[in-house]
C-alpha positions as CSV (number, residue, x, y, z in Angstrom):
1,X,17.0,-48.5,24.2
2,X,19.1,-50.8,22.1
3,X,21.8,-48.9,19.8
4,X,20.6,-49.2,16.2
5,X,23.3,-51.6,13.9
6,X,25.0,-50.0,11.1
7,X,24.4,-51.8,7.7
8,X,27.9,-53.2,8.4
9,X,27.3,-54.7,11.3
10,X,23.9,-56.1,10.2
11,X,26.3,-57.8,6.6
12,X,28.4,-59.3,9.7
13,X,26.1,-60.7,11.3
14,X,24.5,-62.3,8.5
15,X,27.6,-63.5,7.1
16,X,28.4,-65.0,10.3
17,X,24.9,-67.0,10.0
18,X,25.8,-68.1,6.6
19,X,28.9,-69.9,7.6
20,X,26.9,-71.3,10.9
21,X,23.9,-72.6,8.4
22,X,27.1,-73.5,5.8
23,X,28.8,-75.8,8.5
24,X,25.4,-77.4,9.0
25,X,24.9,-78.3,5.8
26,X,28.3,-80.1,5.6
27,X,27.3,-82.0,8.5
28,X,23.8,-83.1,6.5
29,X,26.7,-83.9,3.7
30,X,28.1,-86.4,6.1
31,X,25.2,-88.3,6.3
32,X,24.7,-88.1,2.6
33,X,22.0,-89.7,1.1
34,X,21.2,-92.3,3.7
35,X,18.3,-90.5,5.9
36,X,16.6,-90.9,2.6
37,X,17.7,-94.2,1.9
38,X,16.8,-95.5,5.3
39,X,13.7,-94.1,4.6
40,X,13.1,-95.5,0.9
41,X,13.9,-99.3,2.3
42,X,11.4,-98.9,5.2
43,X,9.1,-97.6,2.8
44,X,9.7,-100.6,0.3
45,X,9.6,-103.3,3.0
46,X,6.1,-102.0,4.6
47,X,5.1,-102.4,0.1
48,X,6.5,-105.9,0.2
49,X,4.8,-107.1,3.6
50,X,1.8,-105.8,2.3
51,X,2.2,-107.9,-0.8
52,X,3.5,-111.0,0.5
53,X,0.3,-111.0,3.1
54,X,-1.7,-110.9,0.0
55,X,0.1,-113.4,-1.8
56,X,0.2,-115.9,1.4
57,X,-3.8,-115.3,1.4
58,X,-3.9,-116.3,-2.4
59,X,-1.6,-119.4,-1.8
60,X,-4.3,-120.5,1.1
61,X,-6.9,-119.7,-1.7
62,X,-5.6,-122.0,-4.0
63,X,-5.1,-124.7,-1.7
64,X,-8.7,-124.6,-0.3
65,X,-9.6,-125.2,-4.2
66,X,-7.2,-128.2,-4.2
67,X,-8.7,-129.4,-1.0
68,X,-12.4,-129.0,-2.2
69,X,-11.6,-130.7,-5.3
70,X,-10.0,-133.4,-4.2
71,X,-13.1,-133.8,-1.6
72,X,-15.7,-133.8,-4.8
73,X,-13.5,-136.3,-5.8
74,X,-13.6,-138.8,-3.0
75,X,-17.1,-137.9,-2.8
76,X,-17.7,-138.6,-6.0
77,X,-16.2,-142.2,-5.9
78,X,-18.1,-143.3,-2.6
79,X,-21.2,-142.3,-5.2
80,X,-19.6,-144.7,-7.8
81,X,-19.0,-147.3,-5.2
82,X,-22.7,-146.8,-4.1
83,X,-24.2,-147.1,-7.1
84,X,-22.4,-150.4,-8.5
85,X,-23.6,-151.9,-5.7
86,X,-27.1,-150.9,-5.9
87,X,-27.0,-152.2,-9.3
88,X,-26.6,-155.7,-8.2
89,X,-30.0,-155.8,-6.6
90,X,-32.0,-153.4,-9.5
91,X,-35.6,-154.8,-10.7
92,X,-35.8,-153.7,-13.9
93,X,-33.8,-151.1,-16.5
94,X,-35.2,-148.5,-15.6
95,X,-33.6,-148.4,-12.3
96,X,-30.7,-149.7,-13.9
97,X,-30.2,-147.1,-16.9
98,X,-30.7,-144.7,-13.9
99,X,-28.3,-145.7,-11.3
100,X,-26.0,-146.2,-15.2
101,X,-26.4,-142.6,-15.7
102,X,-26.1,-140.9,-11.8
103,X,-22.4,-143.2,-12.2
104,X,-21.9,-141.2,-15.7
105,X,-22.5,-137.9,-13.9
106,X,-20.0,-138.8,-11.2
107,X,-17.5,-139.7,-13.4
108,X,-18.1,-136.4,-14.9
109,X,-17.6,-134.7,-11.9
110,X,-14.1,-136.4,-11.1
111,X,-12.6,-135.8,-14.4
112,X,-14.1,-132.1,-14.2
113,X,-12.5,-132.0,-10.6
114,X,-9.0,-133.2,-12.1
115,X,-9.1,-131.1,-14.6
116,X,-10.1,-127.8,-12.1
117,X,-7.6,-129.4,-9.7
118,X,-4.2,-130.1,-12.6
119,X,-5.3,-125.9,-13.5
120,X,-5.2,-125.1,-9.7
121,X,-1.7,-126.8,-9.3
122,X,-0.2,-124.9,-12.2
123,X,-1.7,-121.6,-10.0
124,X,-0.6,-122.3,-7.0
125,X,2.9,-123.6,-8.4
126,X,3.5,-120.1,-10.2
127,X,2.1,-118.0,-7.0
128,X,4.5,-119.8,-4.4
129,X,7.6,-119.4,-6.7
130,X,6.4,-115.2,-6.8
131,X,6.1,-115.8,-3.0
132,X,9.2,-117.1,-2.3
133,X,11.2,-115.1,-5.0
134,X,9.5,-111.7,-2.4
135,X,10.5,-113.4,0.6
136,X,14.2,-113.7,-0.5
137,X,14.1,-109.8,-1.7
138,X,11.7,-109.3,1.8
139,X,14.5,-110.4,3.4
140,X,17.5,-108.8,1.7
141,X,15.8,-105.2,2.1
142,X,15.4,-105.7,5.8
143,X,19.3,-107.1,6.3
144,X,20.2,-103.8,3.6
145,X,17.8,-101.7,6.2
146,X,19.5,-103.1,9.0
147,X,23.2,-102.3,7.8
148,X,21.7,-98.7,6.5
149,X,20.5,-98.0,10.0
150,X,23.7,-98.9,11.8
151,X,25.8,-97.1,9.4
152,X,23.4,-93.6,10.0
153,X,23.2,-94.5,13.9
154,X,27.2,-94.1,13.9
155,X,27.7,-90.8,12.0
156,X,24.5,-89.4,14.2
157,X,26.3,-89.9,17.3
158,X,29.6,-88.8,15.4
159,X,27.5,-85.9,14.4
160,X,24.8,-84.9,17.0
161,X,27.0,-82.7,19.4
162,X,28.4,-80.6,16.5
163,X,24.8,-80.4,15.3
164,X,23.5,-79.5,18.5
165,X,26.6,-76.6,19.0
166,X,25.9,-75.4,15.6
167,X,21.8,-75.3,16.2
168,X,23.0,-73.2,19.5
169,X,25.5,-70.8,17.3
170,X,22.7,-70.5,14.6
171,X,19.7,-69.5,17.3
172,X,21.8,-66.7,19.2
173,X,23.1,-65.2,15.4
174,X,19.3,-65.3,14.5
175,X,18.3,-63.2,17.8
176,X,20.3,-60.7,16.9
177,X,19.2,-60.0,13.0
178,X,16.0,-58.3,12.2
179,X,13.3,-60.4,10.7
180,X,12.8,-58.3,7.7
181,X,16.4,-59.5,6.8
182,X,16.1,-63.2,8.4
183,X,12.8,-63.7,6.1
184,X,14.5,-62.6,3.0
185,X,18.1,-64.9,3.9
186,X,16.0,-67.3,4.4
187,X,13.6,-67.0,1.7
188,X,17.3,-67.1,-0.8
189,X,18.6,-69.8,1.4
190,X,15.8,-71.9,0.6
191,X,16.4,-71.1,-3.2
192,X,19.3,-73.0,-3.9
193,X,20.5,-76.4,-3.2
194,X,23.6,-75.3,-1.7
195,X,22.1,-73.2,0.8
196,X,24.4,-70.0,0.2
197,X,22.5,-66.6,0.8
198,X,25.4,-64.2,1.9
199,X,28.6,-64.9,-0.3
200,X,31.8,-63.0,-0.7
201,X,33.3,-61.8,-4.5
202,X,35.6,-63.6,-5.2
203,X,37.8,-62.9,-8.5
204,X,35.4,-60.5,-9.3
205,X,32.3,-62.8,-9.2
206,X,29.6,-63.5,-7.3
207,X,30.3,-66.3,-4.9
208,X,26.9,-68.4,-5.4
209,X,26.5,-67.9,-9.4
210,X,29.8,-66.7,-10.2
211,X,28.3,-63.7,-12.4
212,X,30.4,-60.8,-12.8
213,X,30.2,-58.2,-10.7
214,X,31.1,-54.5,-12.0
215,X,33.8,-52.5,-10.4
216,X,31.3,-49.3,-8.7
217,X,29.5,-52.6,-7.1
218,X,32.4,-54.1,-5.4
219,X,33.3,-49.9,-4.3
220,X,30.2,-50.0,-2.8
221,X,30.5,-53.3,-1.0
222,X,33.4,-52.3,0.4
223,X,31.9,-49.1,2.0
224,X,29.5,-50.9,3.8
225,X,27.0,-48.4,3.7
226,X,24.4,-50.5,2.3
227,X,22.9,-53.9,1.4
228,X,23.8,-55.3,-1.8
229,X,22.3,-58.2,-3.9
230,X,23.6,-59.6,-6.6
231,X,21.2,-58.5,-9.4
232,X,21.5,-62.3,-11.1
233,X,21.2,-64.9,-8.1
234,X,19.8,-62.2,-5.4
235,X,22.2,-63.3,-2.6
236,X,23.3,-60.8,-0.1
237,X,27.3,-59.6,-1.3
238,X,30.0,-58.7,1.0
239,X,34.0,-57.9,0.9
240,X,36.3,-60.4,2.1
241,X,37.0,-58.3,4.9
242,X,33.4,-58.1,6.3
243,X,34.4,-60.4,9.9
244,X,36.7,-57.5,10.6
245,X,34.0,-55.1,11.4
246,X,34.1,-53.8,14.9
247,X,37.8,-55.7,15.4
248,X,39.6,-52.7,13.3
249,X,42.1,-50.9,15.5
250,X,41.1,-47.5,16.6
251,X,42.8,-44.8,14.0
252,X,46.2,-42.7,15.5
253,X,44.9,-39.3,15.0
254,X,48.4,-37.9,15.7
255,X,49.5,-39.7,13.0
């Protein structure tokens, strides 16, 4: 049967946790704020493919306009051409105040097709200058990605073994605590941005909010004969002296 920990031991090990989980952070520290960055930019340039597909579709849009215009238009003149023609061999007016008229309508056609084709121009003028103004920011996000990336790759392999040593430390510390107490470190740890849930006094203050501490608390802390939380920030409080536990030497008793 496995000897039950005193409370002592059980601060220890906790405390020993906390710096494990506290070294890990540092290393996340390393890397800063470019996982998320990284991130962000890949998130932005999937956003500006996106649009740019949809902007290149537009473009063709407009263009199949101009093209259709400019086919009413040449359309519309072989009509012309026809007509006149026809005109030189008509019987009477009727057939000429007709074949007057159908010349009329194409005429109305090509200045309507002009006009549809001078509005289509200004479109498709103002779309390509938005399509190439995304291109050029298209293509600075993915050299910005590209830089981002190498610059993470090189502090992951700086950092992965001593992540991977400290993941090791962390697991065998966690074994050895009961969950009751893992669930609660953890529960703090997850409270605050700097990760502390077991902190030293220091100066009479807590270590994580820096609240005082009163004098019978910091007795007690330093018997070791229970858990203690600060009663502002809830994090776990030892003594300075709590990775000494189980290294004290044995007492003289002839002394």
């Amino acid at each position: 049967m496995a000897k039950e920990l005193t409370v002592a031991e059980k601060l220890k090990l906790l405390y020993e946790l906390q710096l494990v989980d506290s070294q890990t952070d540092e290393v996340e520290i390393l890397k800063g704020e470019l996982p998320m960055e990284v991130r962000d930019l890949e998130d932005e340039i999937i956003g500006l493919e996106t649009r740019l597909r949809k902007l290149q579709n537009s473009v063709e849009d407009v263009e199949g306009e101009l093209s259709r215009y400019n086919m009413t238009i040449l359309e519309s003149n072989a009509l012309i051409e026809r007509y006149k023609k026809q005109m030189d061999n008509v019987r009477n007016n009727r057939e000429h105040d007709a074949l007057s008229k159908e010349i009329e309508l194409q005429d109305l056609e090509i200045q309507l097709a002009e006009k549809r084709i001078r509005e289509a121009k200004q479109v498709l003028e103002a779309k390509q200058g938005t399509l190439e103004a995304s291109k050029s920011r298209l293509d600075a996000k993915k050299e910005n990605l590209v830089a981002k990336q190498e610059e993470l790759k090189k502090i992951i392999e700086k950092t992965t073994k001593e992540e991977e040593k400290l993941k090791r430390k962390s697991d065998r510390a966690r074994k050895k605590i009961e969950d009751r107490l893992l669930k609660a470190y953890d529960k703090v740890r997850k409270s605050y941005r700097n990760g502390l849930s077991v902190v030293t006094v220091s100066r009479n203050s807590c270590g994580g909010c820096f609240n005082k501490i009163p004098p019978q608390q910091q007795l007690e802390l330093g018997m070791r004969k229970k858990i203690i939380a600060c009663e502002h920030c809830g994090r776990v409080l030892v003594d300075d002296d709590i990775l000494m536990v189980g290294k004290e030497p044995p007492v003289n008793k002839d002394a």
